[in-house]
C-alpha positions in Angstrom: 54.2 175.3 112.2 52.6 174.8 109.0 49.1 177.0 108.6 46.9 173.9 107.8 48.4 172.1 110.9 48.2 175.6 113.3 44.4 175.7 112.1 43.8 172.1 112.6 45.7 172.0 116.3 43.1 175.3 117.1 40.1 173.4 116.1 41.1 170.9 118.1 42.1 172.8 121.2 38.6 174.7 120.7 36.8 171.5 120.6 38.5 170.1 123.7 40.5 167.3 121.9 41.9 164.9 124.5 44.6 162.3 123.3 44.1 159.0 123.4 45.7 156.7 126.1 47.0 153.4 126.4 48.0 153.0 122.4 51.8 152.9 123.0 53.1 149.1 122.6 54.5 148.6 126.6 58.5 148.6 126.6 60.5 145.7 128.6 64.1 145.1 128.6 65.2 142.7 126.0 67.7 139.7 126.0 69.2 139.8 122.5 71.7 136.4 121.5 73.8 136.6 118.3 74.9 134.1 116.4 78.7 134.2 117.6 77.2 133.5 121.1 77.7 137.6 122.0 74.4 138.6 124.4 73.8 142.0 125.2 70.0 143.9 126.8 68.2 146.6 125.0 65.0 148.2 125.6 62.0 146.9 123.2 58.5 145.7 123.2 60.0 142.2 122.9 61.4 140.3 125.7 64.0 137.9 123.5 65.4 138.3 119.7 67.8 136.3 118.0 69.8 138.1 115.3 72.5 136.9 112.6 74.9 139.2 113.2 76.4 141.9 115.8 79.2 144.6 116.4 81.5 142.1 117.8 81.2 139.7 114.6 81.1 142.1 111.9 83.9 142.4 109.6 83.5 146.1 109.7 83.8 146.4 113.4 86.3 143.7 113.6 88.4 144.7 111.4 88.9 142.1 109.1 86.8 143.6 106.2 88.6 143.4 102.6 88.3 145.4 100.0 86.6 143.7 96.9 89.2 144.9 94.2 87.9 144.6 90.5 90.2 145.2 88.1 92.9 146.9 90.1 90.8 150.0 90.8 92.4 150.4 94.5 95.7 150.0 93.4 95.5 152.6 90.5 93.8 154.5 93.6 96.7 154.6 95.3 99.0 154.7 92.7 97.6 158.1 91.3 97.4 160.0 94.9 100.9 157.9 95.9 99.1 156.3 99.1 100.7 153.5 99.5 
């Protein structure tokens, strides 16, 4: 612990510093709809979100993600290190 913070934490102890309670936001479980239709529950201070994209419409996760090539770089790429 940092000195400044283990002096300020015995100060506080000393002085009998209670926390304070009831400041946390309350958690629910949440309904979350994608675009592509895809609905899946998570744990938030929200009860319903709408969001644009998800792991099941991704092209990343999909696996139809390309590969922006500009000027040949990925073939010269594989070319060099004889990848493909």
């Amino acid at each position: 612990m940092c000195r400044n913070r283990l002096v300020a934490y015995q100060k506080n102890k000393i002085k009998g510093f209670k926390m304070r309670k009831d400041i946390h936001p309350k958690v629910v479980d949440c309904s979350v709809t994608c675009a592509c239709g895809n609905e899946f529950m998570i744990r938030s201070d929200n009860e319903k979100m709408s969001i644009d994209i998800c792991n099941e419409c991704h092209p990343f996760f999909t696996g139809s993600e390309k590969i922006v090539d500009a000027a040949g770089r990925v073939e010269k790429f594989k070319n060099k290190y004889k990848l493909g």
